[in-house]
N, C-alpha and C positions, 0 to 999 in steps of 0.2 A: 089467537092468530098472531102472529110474531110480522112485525111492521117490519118494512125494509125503506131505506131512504133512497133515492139518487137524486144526485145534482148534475143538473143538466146545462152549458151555457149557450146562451142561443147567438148566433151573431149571423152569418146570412146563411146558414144550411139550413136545409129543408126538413122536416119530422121523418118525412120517407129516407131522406138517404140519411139519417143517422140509424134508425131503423134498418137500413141494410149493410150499416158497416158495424152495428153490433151484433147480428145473424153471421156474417165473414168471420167473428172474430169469436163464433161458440158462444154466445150468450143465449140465454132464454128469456122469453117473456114471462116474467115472475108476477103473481096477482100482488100489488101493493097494499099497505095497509095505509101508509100515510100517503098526503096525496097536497101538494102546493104549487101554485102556479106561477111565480115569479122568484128568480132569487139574484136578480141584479137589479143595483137601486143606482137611480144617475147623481154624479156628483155635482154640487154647486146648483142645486134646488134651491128655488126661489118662491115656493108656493107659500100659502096661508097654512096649509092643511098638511098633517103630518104626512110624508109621502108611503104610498102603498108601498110593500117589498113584496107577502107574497101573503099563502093560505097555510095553515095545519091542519090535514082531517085523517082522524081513523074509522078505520072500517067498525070499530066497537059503538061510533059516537052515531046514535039511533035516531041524534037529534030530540030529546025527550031532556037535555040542558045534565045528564049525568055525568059528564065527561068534560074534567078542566085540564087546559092547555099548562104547559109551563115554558117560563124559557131562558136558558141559563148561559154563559160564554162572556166571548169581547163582545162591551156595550151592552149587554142584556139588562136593561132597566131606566140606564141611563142614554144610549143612543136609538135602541131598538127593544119596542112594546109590542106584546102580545094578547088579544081577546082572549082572557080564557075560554069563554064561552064558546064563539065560532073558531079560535084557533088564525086569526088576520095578525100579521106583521105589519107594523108601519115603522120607520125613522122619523125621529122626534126634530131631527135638526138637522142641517145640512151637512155634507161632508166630501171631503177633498182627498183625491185622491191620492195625492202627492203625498199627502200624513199618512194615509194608511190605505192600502190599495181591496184590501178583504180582511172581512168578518170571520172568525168560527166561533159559531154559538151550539147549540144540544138543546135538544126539544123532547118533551117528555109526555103523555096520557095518563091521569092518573084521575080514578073514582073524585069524586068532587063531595061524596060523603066519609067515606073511609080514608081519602087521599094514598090509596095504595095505588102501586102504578101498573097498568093497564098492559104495558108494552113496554121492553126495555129504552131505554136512554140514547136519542141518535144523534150525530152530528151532523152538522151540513155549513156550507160558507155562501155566505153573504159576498159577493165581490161589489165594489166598486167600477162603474163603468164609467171611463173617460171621456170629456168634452175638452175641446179645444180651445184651453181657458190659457195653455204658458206660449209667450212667444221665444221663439229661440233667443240666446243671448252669448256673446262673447265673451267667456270667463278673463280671456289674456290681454284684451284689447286694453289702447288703443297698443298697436303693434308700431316696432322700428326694423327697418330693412334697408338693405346694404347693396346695388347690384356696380359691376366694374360700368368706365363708360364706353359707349362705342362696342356692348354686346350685342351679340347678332338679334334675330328676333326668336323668341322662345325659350329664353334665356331663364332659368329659377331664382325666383327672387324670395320669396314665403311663401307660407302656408298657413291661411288662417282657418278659425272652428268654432263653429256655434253649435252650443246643445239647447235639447227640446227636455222641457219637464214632464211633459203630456207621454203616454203611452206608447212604445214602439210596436209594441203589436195588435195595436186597434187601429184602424184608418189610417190617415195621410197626417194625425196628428201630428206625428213627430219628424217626419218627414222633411228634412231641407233642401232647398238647391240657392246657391250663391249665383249673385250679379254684384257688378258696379255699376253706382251709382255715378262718379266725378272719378275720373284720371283717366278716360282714353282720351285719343287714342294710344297714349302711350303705352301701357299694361293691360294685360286681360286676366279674367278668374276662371278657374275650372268650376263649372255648376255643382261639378258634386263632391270635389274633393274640395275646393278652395284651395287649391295651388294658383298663386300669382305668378304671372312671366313676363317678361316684356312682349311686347307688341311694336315697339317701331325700331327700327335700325339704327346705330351711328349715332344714340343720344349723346349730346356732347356737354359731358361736366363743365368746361369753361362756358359752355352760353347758357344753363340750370340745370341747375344744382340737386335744388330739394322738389319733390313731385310729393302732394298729400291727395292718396287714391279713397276714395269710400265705397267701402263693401257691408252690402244687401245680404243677410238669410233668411229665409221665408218657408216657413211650411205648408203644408197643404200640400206640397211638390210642387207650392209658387204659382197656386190657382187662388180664382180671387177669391176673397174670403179668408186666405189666409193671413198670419200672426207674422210682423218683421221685425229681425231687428239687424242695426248697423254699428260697425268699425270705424276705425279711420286706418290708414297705414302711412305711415312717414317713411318715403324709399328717398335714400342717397343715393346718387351715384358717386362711386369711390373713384379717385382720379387716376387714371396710366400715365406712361408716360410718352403721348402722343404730341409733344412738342417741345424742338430744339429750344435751345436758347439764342436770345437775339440783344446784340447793343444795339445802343441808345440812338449810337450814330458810330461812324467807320474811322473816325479818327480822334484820338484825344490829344491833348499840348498840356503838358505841364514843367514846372519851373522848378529846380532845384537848387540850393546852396550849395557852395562847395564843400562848407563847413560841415555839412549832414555827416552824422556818424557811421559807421560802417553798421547795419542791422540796424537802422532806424528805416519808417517808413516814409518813403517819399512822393506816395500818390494813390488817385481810388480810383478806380473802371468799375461797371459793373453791363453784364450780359442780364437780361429780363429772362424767366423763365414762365409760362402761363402755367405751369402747372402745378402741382403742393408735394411738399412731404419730400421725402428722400428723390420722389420723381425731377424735382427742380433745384435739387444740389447742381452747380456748376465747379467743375474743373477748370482752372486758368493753367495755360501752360505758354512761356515766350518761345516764341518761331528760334531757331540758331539765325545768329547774326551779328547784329550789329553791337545788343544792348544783353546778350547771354551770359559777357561774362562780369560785365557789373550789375547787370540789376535780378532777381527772382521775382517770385509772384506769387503769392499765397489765398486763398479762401477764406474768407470772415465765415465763421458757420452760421452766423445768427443773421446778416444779408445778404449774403451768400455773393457780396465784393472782391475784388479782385484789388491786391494790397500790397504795390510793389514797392520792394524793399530791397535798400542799397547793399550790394556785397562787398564791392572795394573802394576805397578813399576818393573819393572826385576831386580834381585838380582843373582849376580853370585854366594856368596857362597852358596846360598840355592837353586837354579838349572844349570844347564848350558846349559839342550836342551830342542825343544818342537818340537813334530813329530806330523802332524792331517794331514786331508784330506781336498780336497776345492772340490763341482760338481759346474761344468758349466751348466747353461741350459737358455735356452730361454725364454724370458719376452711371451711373444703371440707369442701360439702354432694352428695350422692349424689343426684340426682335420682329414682331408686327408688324411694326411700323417703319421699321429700317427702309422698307422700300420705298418712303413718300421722300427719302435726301439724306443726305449728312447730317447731321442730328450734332452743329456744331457752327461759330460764327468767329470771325476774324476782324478785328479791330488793328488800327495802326496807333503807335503810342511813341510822342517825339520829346523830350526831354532836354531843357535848354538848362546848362549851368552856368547858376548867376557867380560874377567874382565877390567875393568877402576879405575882408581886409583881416587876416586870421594871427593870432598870437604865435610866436615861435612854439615850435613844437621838438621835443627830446628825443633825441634817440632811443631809447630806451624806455619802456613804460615803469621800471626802478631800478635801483642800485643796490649792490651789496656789498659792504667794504668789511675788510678785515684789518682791527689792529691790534701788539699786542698791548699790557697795561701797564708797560712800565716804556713805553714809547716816549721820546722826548718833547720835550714842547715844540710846534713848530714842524712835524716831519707831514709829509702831504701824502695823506692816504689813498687817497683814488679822486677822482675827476669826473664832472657832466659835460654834455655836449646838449646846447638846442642853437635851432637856425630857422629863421624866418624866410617858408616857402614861398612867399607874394616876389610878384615881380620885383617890387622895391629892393628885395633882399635887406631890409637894415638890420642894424647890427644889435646884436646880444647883451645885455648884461645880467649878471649873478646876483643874487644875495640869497641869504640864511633867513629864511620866518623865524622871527626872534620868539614866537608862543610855543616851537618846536624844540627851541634850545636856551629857555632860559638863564641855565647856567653857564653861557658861552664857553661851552666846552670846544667849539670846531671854529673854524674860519674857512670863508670862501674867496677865491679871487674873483673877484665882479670881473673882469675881461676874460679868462684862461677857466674859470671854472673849477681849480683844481681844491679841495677839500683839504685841510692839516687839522692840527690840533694845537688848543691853546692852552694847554696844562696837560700835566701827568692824567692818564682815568686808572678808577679802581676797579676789575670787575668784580670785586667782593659787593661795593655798592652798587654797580649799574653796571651791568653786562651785557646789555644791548639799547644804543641811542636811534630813537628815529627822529631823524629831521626832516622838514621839506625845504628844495631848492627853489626859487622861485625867479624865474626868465621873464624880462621885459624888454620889448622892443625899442630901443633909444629914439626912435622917431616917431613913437605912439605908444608912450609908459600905460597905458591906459590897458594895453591887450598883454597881458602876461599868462603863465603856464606853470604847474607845479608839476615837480616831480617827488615820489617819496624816496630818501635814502636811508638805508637799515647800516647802521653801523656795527658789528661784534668787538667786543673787548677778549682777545683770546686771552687764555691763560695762561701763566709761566711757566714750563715746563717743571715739576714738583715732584715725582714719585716715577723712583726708577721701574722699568719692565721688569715684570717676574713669571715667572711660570705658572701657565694657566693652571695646569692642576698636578696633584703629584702620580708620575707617569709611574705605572709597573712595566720596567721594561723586560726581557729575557731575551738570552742569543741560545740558539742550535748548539748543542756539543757537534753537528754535521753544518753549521753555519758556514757558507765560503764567503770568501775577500771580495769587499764591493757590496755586500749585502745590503741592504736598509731594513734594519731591525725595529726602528721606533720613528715615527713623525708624532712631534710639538711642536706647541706653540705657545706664544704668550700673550699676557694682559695687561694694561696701564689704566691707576684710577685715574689717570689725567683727562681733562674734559676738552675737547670732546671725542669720544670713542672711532668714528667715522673719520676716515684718511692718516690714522695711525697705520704706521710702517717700522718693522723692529727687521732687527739684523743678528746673525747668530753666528759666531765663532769660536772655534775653542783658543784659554788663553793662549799665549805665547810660552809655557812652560810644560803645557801639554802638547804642544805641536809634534815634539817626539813620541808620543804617544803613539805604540806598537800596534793596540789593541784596536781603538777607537778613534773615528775621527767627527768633527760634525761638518754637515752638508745645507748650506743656506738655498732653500729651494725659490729666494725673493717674493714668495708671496704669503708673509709674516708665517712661514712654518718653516722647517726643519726636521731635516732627520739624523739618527745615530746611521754611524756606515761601520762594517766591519773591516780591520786591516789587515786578518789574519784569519786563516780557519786551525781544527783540531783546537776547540776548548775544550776542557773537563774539569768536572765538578771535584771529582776527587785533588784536584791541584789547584784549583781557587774554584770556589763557589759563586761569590760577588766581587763585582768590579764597580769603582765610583770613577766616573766623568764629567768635573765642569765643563760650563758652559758657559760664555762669556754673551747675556743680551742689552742691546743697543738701541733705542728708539730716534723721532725723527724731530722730537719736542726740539722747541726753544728754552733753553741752552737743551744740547740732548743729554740725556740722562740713562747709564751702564749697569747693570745686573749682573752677578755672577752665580748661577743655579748649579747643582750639582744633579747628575742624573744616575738613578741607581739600577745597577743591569746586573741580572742572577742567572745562572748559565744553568741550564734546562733540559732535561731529554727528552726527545722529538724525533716523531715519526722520518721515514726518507723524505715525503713530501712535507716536512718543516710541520705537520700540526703537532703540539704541546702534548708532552704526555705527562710529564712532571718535573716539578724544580721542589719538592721537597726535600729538607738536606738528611731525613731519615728515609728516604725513598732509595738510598745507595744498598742499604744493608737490607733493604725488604725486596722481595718478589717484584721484580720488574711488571707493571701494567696494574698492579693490585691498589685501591685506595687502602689509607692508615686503618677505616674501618672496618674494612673487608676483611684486613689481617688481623684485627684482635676479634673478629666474630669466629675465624679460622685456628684463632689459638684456644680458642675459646671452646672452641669442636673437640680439639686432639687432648688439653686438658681432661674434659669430661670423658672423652672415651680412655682415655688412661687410668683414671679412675674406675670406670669400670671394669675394663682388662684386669688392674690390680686387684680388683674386690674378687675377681672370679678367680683369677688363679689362687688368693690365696684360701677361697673357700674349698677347689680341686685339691691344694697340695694340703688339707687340713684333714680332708676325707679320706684322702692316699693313706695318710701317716696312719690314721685311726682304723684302717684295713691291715694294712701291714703290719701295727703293733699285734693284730690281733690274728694274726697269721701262726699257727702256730710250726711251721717250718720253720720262721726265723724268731722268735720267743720262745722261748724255758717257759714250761708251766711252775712257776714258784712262786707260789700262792702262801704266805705265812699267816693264819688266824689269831689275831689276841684281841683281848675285852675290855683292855685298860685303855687310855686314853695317853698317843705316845705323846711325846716332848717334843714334837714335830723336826723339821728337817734336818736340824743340827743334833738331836738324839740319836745315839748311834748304839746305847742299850738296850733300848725296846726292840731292835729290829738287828738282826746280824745284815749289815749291807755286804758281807765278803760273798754270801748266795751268789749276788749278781756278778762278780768281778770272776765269774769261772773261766779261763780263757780256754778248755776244750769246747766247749760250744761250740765255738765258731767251728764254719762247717770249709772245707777244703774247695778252692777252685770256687769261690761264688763271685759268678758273674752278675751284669748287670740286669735288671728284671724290666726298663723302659726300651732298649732295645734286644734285637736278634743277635746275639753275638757270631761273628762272620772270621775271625782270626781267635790262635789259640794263644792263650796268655803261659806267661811261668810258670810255677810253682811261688806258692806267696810264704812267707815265714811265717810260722808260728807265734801267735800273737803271747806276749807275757804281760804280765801285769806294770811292768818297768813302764815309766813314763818313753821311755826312750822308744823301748820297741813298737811304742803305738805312732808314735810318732814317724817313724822307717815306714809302719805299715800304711799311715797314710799318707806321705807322699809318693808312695809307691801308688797305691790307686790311684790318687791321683795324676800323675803322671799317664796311666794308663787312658786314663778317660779323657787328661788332653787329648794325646796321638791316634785316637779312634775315631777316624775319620765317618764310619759311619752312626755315631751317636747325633742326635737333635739338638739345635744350636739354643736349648734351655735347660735351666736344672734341675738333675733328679735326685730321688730319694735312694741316698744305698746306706742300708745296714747292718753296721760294724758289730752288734750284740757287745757293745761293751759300751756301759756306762762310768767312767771317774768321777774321780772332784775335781777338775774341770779341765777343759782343753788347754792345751796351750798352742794348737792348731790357729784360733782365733776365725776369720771367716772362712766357710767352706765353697762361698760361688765361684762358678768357673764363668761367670761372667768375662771378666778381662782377664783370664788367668795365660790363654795362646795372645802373645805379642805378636805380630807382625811387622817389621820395621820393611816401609815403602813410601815412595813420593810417586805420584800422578801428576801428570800433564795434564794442564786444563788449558791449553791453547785451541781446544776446537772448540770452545763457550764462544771465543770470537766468530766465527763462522755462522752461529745460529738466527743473527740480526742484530738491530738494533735495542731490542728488548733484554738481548742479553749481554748487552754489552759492560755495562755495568758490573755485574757478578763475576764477568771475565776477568776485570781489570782487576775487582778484587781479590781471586782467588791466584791470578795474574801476581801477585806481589806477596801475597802468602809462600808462593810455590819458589818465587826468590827468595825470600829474608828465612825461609828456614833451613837448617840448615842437618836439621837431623828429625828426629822423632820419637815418641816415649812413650815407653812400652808398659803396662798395666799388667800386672799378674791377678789371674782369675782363680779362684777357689772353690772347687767345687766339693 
């Protein structure tokens, strides 16, 4: 019979109603083979005796001791023993549930002589059943919290949490609800969530501060008998800013020197504020009045003082008091609280200036003299001024701090003040002296006053002005009178560069100068001006123009630069199009490279033009020799080997010299002949008559207006020993004698004006023309 296991857990249902939620849910009552009665064992057992768990029995075991138990899993041996005999479970030792909440072990029947097994191998779980051994605990505690002051009541402060070790779904184990124990009535806890709130209204940070609340968890849902445990929470209230500031008292008095510097501080106020942090920064600001516009008022950040400090000089005979107001108020205001007043306080502050017996004072806080360095001894450079403000008014005197001027280079007039020199200075050695002046009051030497004086040693005017750099200048061949073609200017190494002034004219030998004049515009430049228009490059190219420059130096010092100006062709509206002086004879607008990449095209196709025709007129020939209209077939066979050209025994050359060959009336074969020609003479072997006969064709093919303006092949069927015709091109052989007007090149623009001009003076200077005879 095949055993069937179930585990059942009991906790307060009844055997009937699981019984009837296992029939709801389609099960049957199956007869069992194994059969035990307990399978939860309680944790943190405390007996003597191993605690029961449950029973093992099968339907096989007769009770006759045939039938031993086994039992195998977690713990089997070591936590949990089995009788093989009756099949009883017991736990050998206590156990917690918290380490391990259930057991799976496998129980097996098996013959107790043969040890084969009875029944297959079942499982089942041991749980552990929970007792209410853990009190809850605050893992985060003790807790810090923050709320503003003067929140309403309900206000969220924290949130604190305790867990339960013990079981959540057995009993009330685990179950917490929070109280406090210490901090009402100011704050309250929520029981179940432990959300802290406030509880009382309008707590006020200025009268405490710090509140330490303790909070209760307790399980069981806080029935007695249950496990506690406790928190602390440290709550702040954080400060607003729910109060002005206030002084100390409504009026302060303090005393000031006359002497106090201008931006030194001359007194301290201070407004109280109760509150912390940026809430009790105070702004000081003075009322307009009385003391607005000598004294300010500033903020110490560190005690937050009010730190009034002088703006203009205090003089006691011309006031002695200054009475104003100062408000206190708050940097960042709380709109809140705006309705409890002004959020600001007003103090009077009266200021008495004490008189001081004060040393003359200079007009001037220093001096800057200039001298040159070859100055004589004795000349007076420049002059100090001090005068003593006190009523007494006494009087002044001068002298020189001898640690300033060791080498008594200067002297001062102790009455007048005026500064000279008592020797030559070098400024190679010392180019700049500082001294101090030192002022005492003749009726109290004791209160005296420095001032510092800077002397310069200028330099002696040493190097003439010269042209800052070398100008390219160019004018318009379209340039008009009045023009300004060029602005310069110039440079001087003389030291120092700053408030040099130069002057620019042409000399007095140029002043006739037709061309060119210069134009000083006073603010160290110049320009070239034009005094004439219609320049051209074909009648001068370049024009040189000194220029006479003049500086402001001591002694002044004169330059004579020369400026070089190239006449240019340019568009109407003056922009450059070229001043190359090979640009006359080249294509107007074209760069020099443009034109030899362009000569460089017609080259190469000439060459090939030439290669072609003369491979056409090579093929022509080699047709027409082989024509036999115009060739005799006379063909001579021999096997010797002749004496070559000059052998005239091997080969009868008179064959070819037959003058009836030739054929009557032979026109031209490259064109249509359109007009009827002579009668031609009979050619003879006489050098002469071949001669007649060719310039008679000749002639002919000149005057034939409808032949092609190239040379063709005509075939006279006679070969000599050699022409005396010489070339036969009719290249140049029709002369033409004519001259052309080229005055409408001018017309075309500026771009052609150039090629005009040239061909412009060709079309003058010649005076006839030459005529080329062509040969064809």
């Amino acid at each position: 019979i095949t055993a069937h296991f179930y585990l059942f857990i009991y906790f307060s249902i009844s055997g009937d109603l699981i019984k009837k939620i296992l029939r709801q849910a389609g099960f049957q009552r199956v007869k069992r083979g194994w059969v035990w009665n307990q399978f939860f064992v309680l944790e943190e057992y405390m007996g003597s005796d191993p605690q029961y768990v449950g029973k093992l029995h099968t339907d096989l075991d007769k009770g006759d001791n045939a039938v031993k138990y086994t039992l195998s899993g977690d713990g089997a041996g070591s936590i949990f023993t089995i009788d093989q005999t009756t099949g009883d479970i017991h736990a050998l030792r206590s156990l917690d549930r918290e380490e391990k909440p259930y057991y799976t072990l496998r129980a097996q029947a098996v013959d107790i002589n043969t040890n084969r097994p009875l029944e297959p191998e079942s499982e089942f779980v041991i749980k552990v059943q929970d007792i209410n051994d853990n009190e809850p605990k605050f893992l985060e505690g003790p807790y810090m919290a923050s709320v503003p002051e003067m929140s309403p009541v309900g206000t969220y402060v924290t949130q604190v949490t305790a867990t339960d070790a013990d079981d959540p779904t057995y009993g009330n184990s685990a179950r917490v609800v929070y109280s406090i124990l210490h901090g009402q009535p100011y704050f309250s806890v929520d029981p179940k969530t432990g959300v802290i709130k406030t509880a009382l209204p309008n707590m006020d940070r200025e009268v405490k501060e710090q509140y330490q609340v303790l909070i209760q968890a307790k399980d069981m849902g806080g029935q007695l008998g249950g496990l506690a445990g406790t928190t602390t929470v440290n709550i702040t209230l954080s400060d607003v800013n729910d109060n002005p500031p206030r002084f100390s008292k409504s009026f302060f008095h303090l005393r000031v020197p006359e002497s106090s510097a201008v931006g030194s501080a001359v007194g301290r106020i201070k407004a109280h504020d109760l509150d912390i942090g940026k809430n009790a920064e105070v702004e000081y600001t003075i009322v307009p009045g009385d003391g607005g516009a000598m004294f300010d008022i500033t903020t110490n950040e560190h005690n937050q003082e009010g730190i009034i400090i002088l703006k203009r000089p205090l003089d006691y005979e011309t006031k002695k008091a200054y009475t104003f107001k100062v408000d206190a108020s708050n940097a960042y205001l709380d709109p809140r609280f705006q309705s409890f007043g002004a959020f600001k306080d007003t103090a009077t502050v009266k200021i008495n200036v004490l008189d001081v017996d004060e040393p003359p004072v200079f007009n001037k806080h220093s001096y800057v003299m200039d001298v040159y360095e070859d100055t004589p001894a004795g000349t007076i450079i420049g002059a100090v001024t001090a005068q003593d403000l006190d009523a007494s008014s006494s009087p002044v005197r001068y002298s020189i701090d001898w640690k300033s001027d060791l080498d008594s280079y200067f002297d001062i007039d102790p009455v007048e003040g005026t500064i000279s020199t008592n020797e030559l200075l070098d400024r190679e050695s010392i180019a700049q002296h500082n001294i101090s002046i030192v002022a005492t009051k003749l009726n109290s030497p004791v209160l005296t006053s420095r001032v510092a004086v800077t002397v310069h040693v200028l330099d002696i005017n040493e190097f003439p002005p010269e042209l800052a750099s070398h100008y390219e200048t160019f004018v318009c061949e379209n340039a008009k009178i009045g023009q300004v073609i060029q602005t310069f200017s110039a440079n001087d190494q003389d030291l120092p560069t700053a408030g040099q002034q130069f002057s620019f004219k042409s000399p007095k030998e140029e002043l006739k100068n037709k061309n060119f004049t210069i134009r000083d515009f006073g603010n160290n430049t110049a320009g070239i001006v034009t005094k004439r228009s219609g320049f051209r490059r074909r009648l001068q190219e370049i024009y040189f123009l000194p220029v006479v420059i003049e500086d402001n130096g001591y002694p002044p010092k004169s330059s004579t630069g020369t400026l070089t100006i190239r006449v240019c062709g340019c568009e109407s509206d003056g922009s450059l199009l070229t001043c190359s002086a090979e640009a006359i004879f080249l294509p107007v607008g074209l760069s020099t490279g443009a034109l030899i990449a362009i000569l460089l095209c017609i080259i190469i196709l000439l060459v090939i033009v030439v290669l072609y025709v003369g491979l056409r007129g090579q093929k022509k020939k080699e047709t027409l020799m082989s024509s036999k209209e115009d060739i005799r077939d006379n063909v001579i066979h021999y096997d010797d080997e002749g004496g070559g050209e000059e052998d005239t025994h091997a080969f009868d050359m008179g064959t070819l010299r037959n003058p009836k060959v030739v054929k009557e009336n032979l026109y031209r074969r490259d064109v249509k002949p359109e007009m009827n020609r002579g009668p031609r003479p009979p050619v003879s072997q006489d050098s002469a008559d071949i001669r007649d006969f060719i310039n008679q064709r000749l002639k002919e093919h000149d005057m034939d207006n409808s032949a092609p303006p190239y040379d063709s092949l005509a075939t006279y069927a006679y070969e000599g020993n050699g022409s005396v015709a010489e070339s036969l091109s009719s290249i140049d052989s029709l002369a033409v004698d004519h001259e052309e007007d080229y005055d409408y090149l001018s017309d075309w623009g500026p771009r052609f004006k150039t090629l005009a001009g040239i061909f412009g003076e060709q079309s003058e200077s010649q005076s006839d023309t030459t005529t080329t005879e062509n040969t064809h």
